[in-house]
ZAPA-577007 format. One line per 10 residues: number of its first residue (from 0); their letters; for each residue z, x, y of N, C-alpha, C. Coordinates in steps of 0.001 Angstrom, whole numbers, plus 500000, padded with zeros to 6 digits. Layout:
N
NUM = a = Z X Y Z X Y Z X Y  ...
END
This chain:
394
0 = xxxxxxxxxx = 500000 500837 498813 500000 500000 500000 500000 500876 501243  499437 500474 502304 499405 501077 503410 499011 499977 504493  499956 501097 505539 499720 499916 506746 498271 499780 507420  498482 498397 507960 496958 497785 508308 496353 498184 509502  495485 498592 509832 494642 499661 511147 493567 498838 511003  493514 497686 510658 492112 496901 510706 491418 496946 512351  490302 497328 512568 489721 497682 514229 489891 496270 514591  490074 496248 516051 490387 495334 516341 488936 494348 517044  488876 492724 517211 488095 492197 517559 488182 492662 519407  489122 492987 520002 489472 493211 521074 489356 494556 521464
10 = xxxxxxxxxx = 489020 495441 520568 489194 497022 520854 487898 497240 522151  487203 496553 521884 486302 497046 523277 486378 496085 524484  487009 495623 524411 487425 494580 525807 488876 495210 526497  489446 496181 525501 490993 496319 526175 490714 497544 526841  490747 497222 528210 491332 498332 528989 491969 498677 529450  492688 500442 529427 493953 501050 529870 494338 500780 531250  495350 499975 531583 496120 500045 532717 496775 501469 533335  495859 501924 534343 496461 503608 534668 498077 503406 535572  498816 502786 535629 499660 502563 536210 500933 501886 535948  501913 502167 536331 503086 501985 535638 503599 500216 536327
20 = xxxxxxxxxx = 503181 498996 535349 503990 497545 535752 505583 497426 536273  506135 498741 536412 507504 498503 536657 507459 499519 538326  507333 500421 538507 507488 500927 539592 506297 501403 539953  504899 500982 539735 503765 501642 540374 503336 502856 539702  504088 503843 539079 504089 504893 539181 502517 505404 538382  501501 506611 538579 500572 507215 537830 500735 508061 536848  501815 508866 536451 502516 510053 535964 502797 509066 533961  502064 509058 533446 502170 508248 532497 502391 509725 530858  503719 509379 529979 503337 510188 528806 503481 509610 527754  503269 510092 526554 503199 509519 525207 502266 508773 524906
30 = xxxxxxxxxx = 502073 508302 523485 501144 507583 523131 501643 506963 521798  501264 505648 521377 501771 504515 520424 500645 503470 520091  499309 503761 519437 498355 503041 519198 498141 502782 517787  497922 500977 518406 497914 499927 516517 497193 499222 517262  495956 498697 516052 494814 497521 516477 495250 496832 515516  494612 495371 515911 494375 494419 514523 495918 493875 514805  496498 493458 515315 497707 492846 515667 497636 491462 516094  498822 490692 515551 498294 489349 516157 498765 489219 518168  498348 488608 518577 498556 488255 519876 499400 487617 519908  499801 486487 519652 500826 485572 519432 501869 485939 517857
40 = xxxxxxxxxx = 503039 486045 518036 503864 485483 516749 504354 484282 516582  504590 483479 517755 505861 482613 517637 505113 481380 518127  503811 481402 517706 503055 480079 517600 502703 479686 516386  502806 478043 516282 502622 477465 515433 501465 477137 514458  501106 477550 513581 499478 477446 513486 499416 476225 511901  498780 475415 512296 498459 474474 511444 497479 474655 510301  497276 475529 510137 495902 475928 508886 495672 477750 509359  494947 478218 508132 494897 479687 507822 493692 479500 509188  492791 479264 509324 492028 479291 510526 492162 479623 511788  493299 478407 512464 493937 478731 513429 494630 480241 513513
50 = xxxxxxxxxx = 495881 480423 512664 496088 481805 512296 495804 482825 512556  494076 482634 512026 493512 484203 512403 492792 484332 513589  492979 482917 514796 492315 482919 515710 493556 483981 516827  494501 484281 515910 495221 485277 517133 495867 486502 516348  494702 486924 515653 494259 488526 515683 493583 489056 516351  493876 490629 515964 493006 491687 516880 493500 492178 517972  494588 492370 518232 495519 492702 519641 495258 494353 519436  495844 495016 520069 495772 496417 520772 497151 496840 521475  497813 497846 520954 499058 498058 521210 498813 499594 521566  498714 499825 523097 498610 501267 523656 499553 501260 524200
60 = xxxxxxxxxx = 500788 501929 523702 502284 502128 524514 502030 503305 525549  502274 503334 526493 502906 504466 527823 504265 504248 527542  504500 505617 528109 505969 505759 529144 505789 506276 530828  506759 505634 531282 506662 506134 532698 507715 507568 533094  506882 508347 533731 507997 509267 533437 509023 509441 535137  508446 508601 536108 508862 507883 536650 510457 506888 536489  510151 505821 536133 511298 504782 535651 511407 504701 534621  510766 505315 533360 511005 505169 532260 510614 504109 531313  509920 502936 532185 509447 502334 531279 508393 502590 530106  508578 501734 529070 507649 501996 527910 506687 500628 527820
70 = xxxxxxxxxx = 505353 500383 528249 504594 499364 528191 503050 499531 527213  502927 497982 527071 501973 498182 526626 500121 498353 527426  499553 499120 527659 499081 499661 528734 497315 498925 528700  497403 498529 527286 496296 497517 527001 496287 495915 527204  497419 495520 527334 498080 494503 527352 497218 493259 528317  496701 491811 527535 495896 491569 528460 496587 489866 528045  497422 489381 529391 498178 488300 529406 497349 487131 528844  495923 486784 529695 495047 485939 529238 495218 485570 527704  495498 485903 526973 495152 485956 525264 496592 485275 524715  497517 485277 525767 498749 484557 525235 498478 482847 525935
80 = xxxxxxxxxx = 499403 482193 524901 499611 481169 525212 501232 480538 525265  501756 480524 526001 503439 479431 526028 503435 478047 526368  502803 477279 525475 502569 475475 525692 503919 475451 524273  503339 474076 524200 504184 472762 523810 504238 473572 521834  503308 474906 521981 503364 474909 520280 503998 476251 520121  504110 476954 520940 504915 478117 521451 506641 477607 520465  507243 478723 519488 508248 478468 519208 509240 479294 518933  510752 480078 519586 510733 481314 519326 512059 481326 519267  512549 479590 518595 513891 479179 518555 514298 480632 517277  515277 480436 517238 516318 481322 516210 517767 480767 516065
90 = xxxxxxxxxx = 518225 479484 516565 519302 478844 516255 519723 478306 514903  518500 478368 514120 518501 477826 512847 519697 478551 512039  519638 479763 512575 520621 480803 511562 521938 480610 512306  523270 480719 511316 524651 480824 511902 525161 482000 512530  524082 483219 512179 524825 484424 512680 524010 484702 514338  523028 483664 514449 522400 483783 515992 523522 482879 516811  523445 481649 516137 524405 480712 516840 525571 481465 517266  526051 482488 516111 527483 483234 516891 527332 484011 518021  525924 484982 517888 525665 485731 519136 525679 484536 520340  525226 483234 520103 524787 482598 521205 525690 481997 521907
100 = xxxxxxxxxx = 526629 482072 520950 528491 481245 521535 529064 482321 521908  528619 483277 521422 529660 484966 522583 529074 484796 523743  527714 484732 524168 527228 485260 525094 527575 484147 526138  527587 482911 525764 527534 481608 526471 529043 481887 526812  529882 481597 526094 531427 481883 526591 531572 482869 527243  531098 484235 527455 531244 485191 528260 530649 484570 529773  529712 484275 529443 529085 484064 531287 529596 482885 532024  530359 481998 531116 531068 480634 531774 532515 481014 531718  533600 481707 531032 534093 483077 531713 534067 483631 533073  533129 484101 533071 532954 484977 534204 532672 484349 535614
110 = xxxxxxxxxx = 531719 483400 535500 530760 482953 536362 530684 481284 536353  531488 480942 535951 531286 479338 535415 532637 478295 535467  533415 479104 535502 534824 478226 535717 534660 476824 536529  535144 476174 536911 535380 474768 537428 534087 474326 537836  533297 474194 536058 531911 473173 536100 530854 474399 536051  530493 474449 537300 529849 475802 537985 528047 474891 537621  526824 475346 538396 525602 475610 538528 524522 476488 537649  524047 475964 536944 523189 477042 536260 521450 476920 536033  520745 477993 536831 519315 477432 536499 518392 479055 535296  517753 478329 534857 517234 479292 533466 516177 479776 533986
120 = xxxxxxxxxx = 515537 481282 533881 514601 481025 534173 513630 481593 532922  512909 480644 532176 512060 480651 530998 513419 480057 530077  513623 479148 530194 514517 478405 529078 514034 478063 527568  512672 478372 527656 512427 477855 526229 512663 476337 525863  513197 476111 524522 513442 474485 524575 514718 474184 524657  515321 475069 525512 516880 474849 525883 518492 474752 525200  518094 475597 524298 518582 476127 523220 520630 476542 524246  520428 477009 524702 520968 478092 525779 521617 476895 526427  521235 476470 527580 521002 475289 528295 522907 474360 527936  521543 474167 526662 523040 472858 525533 524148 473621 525619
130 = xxxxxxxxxx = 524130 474637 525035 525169 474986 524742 526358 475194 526368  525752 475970 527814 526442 475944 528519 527018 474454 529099  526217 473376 528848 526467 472127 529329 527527 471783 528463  527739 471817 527197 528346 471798 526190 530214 471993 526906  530105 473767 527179 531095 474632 527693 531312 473538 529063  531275 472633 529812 531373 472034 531179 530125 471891 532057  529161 473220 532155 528383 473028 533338 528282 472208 534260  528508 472134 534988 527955 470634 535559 526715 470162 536290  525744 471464 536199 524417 470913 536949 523522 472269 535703  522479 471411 535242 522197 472688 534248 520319 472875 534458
140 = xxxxxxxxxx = 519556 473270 534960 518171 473197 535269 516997 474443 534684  516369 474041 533682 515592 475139 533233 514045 474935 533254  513316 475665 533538 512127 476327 533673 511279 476831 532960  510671 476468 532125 509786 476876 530678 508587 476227 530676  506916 476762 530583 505689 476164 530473 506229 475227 528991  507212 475508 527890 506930 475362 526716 508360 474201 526528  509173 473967 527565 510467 473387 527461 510024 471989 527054  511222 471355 526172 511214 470023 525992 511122 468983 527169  510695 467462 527115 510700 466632 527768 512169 466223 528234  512440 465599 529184 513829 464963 529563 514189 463550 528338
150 = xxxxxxxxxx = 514112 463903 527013 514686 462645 526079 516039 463001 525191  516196 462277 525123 517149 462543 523607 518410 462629 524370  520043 462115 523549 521105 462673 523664 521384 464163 524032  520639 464836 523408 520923 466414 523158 520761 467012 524664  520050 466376 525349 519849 467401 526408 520134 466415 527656  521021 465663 527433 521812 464515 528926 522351 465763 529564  522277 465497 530823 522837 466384 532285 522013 467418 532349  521040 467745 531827 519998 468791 531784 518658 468510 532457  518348 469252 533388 517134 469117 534115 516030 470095 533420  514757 469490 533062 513594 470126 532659 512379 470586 533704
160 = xxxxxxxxxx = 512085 471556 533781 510650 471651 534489 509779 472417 533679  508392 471998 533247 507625 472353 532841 506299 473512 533736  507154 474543 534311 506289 475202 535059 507231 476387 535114  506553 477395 536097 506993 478728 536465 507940 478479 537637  508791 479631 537615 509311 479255 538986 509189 480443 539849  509636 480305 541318 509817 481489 541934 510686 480448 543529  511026 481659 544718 512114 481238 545129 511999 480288 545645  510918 479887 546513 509618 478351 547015 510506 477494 546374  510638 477383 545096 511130 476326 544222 512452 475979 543927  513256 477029 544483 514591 476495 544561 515812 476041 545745
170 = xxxxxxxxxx = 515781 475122 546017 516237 474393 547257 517893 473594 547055  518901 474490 546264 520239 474224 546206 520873 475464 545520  521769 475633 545939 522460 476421 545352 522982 476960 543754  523032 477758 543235 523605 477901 542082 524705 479262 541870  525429 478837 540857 526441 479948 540756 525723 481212 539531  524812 480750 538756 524142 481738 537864 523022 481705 537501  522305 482738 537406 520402 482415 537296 520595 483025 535917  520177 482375 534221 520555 483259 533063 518544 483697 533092  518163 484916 532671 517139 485010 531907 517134 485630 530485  516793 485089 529744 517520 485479 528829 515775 486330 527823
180 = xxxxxxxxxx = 515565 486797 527156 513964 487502 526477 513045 486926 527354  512899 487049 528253 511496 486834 529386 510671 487911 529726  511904 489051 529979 511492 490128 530532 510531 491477 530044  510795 491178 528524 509794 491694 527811 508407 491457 527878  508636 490014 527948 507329 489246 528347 506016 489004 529396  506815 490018 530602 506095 489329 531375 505273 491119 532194  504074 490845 532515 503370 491791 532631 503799 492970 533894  503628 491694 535066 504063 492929 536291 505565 492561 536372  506139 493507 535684 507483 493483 535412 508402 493756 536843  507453 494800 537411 508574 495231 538794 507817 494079 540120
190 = xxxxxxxxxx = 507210 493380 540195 507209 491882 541294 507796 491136 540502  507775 490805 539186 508838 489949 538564 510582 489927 538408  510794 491097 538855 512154 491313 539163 512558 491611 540441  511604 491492 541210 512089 491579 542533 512223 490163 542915  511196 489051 542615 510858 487737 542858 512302 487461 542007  513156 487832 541130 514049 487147 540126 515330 487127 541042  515096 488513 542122 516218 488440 543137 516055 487672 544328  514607 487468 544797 514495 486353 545979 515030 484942 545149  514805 484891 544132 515343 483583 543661 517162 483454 543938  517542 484754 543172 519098 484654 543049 519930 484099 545099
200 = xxxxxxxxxx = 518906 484675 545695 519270 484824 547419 518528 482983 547794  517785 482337 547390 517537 481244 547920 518459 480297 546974  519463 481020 546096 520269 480307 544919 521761 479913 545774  521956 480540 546805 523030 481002 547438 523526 482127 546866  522919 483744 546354 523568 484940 545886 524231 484440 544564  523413 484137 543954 524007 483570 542158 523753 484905 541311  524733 485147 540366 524476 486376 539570 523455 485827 539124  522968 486843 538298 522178 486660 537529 522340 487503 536306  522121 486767 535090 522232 487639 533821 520675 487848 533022  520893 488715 532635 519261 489046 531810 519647 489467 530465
210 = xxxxxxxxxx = 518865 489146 529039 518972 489687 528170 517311 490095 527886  517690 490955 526686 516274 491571 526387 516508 492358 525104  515880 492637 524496 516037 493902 523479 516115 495514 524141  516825 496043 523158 517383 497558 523580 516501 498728 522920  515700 499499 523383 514751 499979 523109 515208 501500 521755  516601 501709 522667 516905 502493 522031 517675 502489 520740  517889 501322 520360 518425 500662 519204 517351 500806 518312  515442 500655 518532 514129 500481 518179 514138 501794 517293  514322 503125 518045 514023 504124 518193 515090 504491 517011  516458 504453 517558 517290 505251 516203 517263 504306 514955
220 = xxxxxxxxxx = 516216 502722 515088 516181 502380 512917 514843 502356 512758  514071 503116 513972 512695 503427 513447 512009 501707 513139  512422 500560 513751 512016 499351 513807 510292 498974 514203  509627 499306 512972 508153 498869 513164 507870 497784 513434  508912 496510 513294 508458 495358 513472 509123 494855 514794  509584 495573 515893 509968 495302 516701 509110 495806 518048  508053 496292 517273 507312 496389 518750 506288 495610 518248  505518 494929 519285 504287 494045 519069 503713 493266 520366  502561 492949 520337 501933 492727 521416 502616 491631 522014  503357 490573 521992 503768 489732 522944 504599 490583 523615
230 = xxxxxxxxxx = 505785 491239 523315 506052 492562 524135 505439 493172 524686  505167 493179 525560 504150 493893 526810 505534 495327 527603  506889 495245 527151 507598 496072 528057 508892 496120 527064  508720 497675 526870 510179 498098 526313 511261 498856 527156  512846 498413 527168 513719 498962 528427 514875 499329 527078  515076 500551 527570 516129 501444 527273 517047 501008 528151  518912 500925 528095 519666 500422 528986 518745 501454 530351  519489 502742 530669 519447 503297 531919 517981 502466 532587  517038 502524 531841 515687 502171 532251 515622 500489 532768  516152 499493 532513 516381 498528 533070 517396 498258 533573
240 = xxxxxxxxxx = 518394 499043 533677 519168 498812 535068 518245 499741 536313  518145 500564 536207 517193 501147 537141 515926 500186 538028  515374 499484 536790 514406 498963 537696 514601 497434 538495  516355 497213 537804 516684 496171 538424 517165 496414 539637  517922 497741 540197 518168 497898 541375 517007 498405 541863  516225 498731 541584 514968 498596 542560 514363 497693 542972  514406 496595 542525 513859 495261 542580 514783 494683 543163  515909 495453 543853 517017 495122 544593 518474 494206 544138  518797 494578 543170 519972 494044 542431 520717 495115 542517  522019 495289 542073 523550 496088 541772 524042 495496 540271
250 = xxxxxxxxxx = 523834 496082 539112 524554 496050 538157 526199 495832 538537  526829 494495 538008 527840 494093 537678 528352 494698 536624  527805 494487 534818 528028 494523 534007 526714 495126 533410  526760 495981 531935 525906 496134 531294 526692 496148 530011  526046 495687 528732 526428 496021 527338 525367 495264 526090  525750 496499 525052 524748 495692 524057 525277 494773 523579  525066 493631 523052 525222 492808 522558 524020 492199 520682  524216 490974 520301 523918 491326 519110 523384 492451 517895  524797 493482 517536 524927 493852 516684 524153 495214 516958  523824 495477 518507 523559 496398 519726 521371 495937 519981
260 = xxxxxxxxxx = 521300 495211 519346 519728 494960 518769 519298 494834 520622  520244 493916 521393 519728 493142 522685 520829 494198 523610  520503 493787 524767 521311 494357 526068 521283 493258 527134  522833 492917 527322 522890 492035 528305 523293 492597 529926  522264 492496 530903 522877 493379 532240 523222 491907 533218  524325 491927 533698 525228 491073 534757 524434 491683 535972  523891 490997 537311 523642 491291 538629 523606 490187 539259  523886 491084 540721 524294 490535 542133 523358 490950 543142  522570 490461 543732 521779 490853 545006 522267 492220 545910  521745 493024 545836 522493 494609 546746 521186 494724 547300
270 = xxxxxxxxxx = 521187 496061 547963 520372 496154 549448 519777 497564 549004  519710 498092 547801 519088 499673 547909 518088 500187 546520  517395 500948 546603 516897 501115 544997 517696 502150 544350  516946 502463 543508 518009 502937 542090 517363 504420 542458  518443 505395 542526 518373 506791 542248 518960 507370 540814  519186 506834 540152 519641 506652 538890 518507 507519 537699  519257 508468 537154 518543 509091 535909 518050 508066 535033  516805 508300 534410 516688 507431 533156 516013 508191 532272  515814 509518 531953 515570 510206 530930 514232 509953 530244  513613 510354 529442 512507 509999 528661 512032 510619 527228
280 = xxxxxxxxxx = 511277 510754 527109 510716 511205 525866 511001 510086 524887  511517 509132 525049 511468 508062 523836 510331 507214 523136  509170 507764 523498 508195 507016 522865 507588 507782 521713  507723 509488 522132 507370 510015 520947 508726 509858 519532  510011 510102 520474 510728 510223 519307 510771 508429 518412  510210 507920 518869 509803 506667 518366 508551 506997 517623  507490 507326 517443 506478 507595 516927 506919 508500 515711  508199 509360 515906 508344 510334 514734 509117 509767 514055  509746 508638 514432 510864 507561 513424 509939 506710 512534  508781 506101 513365 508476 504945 512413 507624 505282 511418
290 = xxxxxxxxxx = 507094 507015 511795 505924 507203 510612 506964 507058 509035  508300 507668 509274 509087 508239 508479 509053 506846 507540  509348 505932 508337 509905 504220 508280 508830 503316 507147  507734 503838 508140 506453 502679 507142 506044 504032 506025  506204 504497 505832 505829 505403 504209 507238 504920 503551  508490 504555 503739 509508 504574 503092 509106 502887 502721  509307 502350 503744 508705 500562 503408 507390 500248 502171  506676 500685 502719 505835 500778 501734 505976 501007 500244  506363 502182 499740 506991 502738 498655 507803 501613 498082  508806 501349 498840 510043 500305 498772 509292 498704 498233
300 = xxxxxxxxxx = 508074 498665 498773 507938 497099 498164 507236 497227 497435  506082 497853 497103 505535 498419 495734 506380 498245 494509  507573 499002 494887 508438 499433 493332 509314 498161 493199  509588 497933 494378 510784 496681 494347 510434 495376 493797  508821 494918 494000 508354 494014 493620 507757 493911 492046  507372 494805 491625 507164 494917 490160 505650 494318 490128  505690 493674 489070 504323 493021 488699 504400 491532 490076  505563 490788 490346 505657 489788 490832 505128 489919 492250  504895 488973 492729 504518 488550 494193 506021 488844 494720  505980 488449 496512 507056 488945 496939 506852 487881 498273
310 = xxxxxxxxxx = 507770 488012 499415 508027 486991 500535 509048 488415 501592  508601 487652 502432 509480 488455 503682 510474 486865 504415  511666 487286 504951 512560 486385 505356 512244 486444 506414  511769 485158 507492 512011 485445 508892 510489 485292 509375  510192 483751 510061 509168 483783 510622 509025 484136 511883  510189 484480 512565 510233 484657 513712 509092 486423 514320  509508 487190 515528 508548 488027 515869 508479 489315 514533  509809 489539 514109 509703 490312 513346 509102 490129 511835  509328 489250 511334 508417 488483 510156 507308 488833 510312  506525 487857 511469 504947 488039 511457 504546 489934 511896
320 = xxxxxxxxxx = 505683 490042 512437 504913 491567 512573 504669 492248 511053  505916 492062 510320 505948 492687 509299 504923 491968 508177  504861 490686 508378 503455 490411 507645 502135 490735 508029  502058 490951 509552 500499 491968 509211 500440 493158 508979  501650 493887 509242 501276 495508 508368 501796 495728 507704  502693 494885 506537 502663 494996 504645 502088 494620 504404  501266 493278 504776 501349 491793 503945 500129 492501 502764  499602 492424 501299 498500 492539 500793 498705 491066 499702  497937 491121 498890 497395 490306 498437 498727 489634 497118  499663 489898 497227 500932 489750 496641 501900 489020 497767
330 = xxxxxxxxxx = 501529 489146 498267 502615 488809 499936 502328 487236 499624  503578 486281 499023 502760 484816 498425 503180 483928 499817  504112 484704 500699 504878 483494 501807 505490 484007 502582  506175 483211 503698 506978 484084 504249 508528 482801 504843  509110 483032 504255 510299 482075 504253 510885 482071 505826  511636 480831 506222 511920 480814 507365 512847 479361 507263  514113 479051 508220 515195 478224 508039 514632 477104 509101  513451 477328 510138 512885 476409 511316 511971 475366 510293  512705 474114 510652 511894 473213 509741 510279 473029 510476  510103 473216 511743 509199 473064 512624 508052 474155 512136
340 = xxxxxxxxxx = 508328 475199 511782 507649 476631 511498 507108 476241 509847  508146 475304 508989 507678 475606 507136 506491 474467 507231  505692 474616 506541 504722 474406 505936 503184 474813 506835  503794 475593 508104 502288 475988 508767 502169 477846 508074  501810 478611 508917 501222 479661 508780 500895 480472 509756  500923 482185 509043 501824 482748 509889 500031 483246 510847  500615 483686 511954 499707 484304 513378 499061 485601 512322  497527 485675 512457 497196 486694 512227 496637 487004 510699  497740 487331 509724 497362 487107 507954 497200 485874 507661  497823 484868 508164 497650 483930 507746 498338 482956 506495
350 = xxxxxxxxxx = 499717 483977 506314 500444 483439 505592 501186 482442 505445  501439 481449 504245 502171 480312 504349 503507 480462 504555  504457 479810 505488 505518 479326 505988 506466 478453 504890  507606 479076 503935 508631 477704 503374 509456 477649 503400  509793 477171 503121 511601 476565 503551 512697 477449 502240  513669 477744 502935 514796 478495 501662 515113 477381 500414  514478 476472 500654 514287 475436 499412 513437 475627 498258  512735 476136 498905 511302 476201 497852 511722 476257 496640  511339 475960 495674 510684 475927 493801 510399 477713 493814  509462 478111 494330 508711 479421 494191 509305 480516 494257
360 = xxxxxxxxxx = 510965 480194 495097 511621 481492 495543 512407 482662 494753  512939 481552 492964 513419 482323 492597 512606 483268 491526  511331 482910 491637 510368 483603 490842 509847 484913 491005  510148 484643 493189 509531 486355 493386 510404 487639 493134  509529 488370 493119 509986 489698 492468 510904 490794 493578  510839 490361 494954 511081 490891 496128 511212 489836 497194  512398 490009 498078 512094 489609 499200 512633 490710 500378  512112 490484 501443 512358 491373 502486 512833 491077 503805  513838 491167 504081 514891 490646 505158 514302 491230 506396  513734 491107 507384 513351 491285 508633 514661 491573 509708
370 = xxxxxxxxxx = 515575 491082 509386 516429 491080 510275 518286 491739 509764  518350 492817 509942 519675 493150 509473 521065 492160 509544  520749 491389 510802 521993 490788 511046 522161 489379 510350  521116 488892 509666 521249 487618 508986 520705 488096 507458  521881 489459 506595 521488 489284 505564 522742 489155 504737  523519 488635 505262 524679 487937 504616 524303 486547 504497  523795 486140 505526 523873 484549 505367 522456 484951 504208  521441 485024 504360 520464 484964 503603 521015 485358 502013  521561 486182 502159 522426 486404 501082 522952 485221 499802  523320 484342 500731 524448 483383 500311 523248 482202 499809
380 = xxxxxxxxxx = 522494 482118 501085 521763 480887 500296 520543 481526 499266  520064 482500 498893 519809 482729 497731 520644 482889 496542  522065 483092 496492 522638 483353 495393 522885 481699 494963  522899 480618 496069 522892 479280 495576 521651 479054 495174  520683 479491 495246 518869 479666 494640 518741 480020 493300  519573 480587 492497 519981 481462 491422 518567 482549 491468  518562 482988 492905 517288 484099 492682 518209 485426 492233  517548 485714 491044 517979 487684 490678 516720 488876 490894  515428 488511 491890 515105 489308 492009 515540 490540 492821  514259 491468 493517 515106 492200 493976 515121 492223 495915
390 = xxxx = 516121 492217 496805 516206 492225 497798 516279 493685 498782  515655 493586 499855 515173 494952 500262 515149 494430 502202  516315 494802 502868 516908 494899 504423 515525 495793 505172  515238 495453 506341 514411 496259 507017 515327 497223 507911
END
């Protein structure tokens, strides 16, 4: 087995961005190139067709040696989509829900006492939202192309907008602006964080909290399935606090959070940019981790699987990543706890989506956990599966 370098349908349309999306900068080093990637993970695809209509991506990592960012330098927004089929929930699992009740109790804690104001910005389907309304909130307003409609019990006292925001759009006060994985997302990263602080200042000076993944967490488990084209921007802590006080914020708080995978930074509107070290060279020593990583993976599901077919856990970004560069012709599924996600198919290979119910599961010969922090629970509901094949952690 070997990983997939299929040329991409896009390889001659993608062109290198000479310039750094976070601080301007020209001074660009390293290099991190994979074709044949899907564009989308965390869309829904109704048939193998659809599927493969979002292959062929192009993953040319820079670093800035500048601010330190690590982007993707091919990166071409057009090709994404965040509508109504966009899905990138992860509540399904109990060990997210716990990250999601630390993080929620920490910022209503801090920032939230008697009721308090809260507007999202990219809420998703308000996952987040519930839960602070839950804790008291008393005014709760989120912002997502992809957010639910205003129905249902579940989301009473919750305001929806189905659009982008910026500061134009906010005309009352709030005590906290959360963004929570946006920031990866979004292309011109340094007007997007400056615009995140004109918001916090037309909020009445509302902190603001950001989460994101921690780059350097990537780097020391050699995580192949954690970089991928909807990621357009990887931040090492120093490296995104840096470009948040340039974009004119003051770090409150910084710390990793789930199981160090994410980094949550606390800010307040300040008046200066960041003179702040942020070090570099992390893209090669990333390049010398993951070669190590996918020859060991590889090996690992070969032997682990035997004669039998095999499944990866986790439809979410890391799943589908890891199903287009294992997946071969043994790869029978790819299991996932989102009832919304089982029975479609995955971005790209085109693999089927099932439920930890399935008939089929205790037959395979391998499965492969995508995610370190949910392999206890996964654990548990296979041993009620009476599966004895063999299991293998990324």
């Amino acid at each position: 087995m070997s990983i997939a370098t299929t040329p991409s349908a896009f390889d001659s349309a993608a062109a290198l961005r000479p310039d750094c999306p976070g601080c301007g900068g020209v001074e660009l080093s390293g290099e991190f190139r994979r074709s044949g990637q899907p564009v989308m993970l965390n869309y829904r695809c109704d048939s193998v067709a659809k599927a493969k209509e979002f292959g062929g991506g192009v993953l040319d990592l820079k670093e800035c040696r500048r601010c330190g960012l690590i982007f993707n330098a091919a990166f071409d927004g057009t090709l994404i989509r965040y509508d109504a089929f966009y899905d990138n929930r992860q509540g399904f699992s109990g060990a997210f829900r716990e990250h999601l009740d630390h993080v929620a109790c920490g910022l209503t804690q801090r920032y939230l006492t008697d009721g308090g104001r809260v507007l999202e910005v990219g809420c998703g389907r308000g996952e987040f939202l519930r839960l602070l309304r839950a804790r008291g909130c008393a005014r709760c307003v989120g912002y997502d192309t992809s957010c639910p409609e205003n129905r249902g019990e579940e989301n009473a006292g919750i305001d929806y907008v189905r659009s982008y925001v910026a500061a134009a759009d906010v005309k009352e006060e709030f005590d906290l602006i959360v963004c929570r994985h946006v920031v990866e997302h979004v292309e011109e990263i340094g007007p997007f964080l400056a615009e995140l602080a004109r918001i916090a200042r037309a909020a009445g000076g509302a902190r603001v909290a950001v989460e994101t993944p921690e780059f350097e967490w990537i780097v020391d488990h050699g995580c192949i399935c954690d970089v991928f084209y909807e990621h357009c921007n990887y931040f090492a802590m120093p490296v995104l606090a840096g470009l948040c006080e340039r974009a004119g914020f003051e770090v409150i708080r910084h710390e990793r959070v789930f199981g160090d995978q994410y980094q949550l930074i606390e800010l307040k509107v300040g008046s200066g940019p960041s003179t702040s070290p942020v070090g570099g060279g992390r893209l090669a020593r990333f390049n010398k981790a993951i070669r190590k990583k996918e020859s060991e993976l590889s090996n690992a599901i070969r032997h682990g699987r035997g004669d039998a077919g095999w499944a990866i856990w986790g439809a979410g970004a890391k799943g589908v990543t890891l199903s287009n560069l294992l997946g071969d012709a043994n790869l029978e599924a790819v299991i996932d706890s989102n009832p919304a996600k089982q029975g479609g198919f995955i971005p790209g290979i085109g693999t089927g989506v099932i439920s930890p119910e399935d008939e089929r599961i205790p037959r395979l010969g391998l499965i492969l956990i995508a995610n370190p922090m949910y392999e206890v629970e996964i654990r548990e509901v296979l041993r009620l599966q009476a599966y004895t094949g063999n299991m293998l952690v990324v």
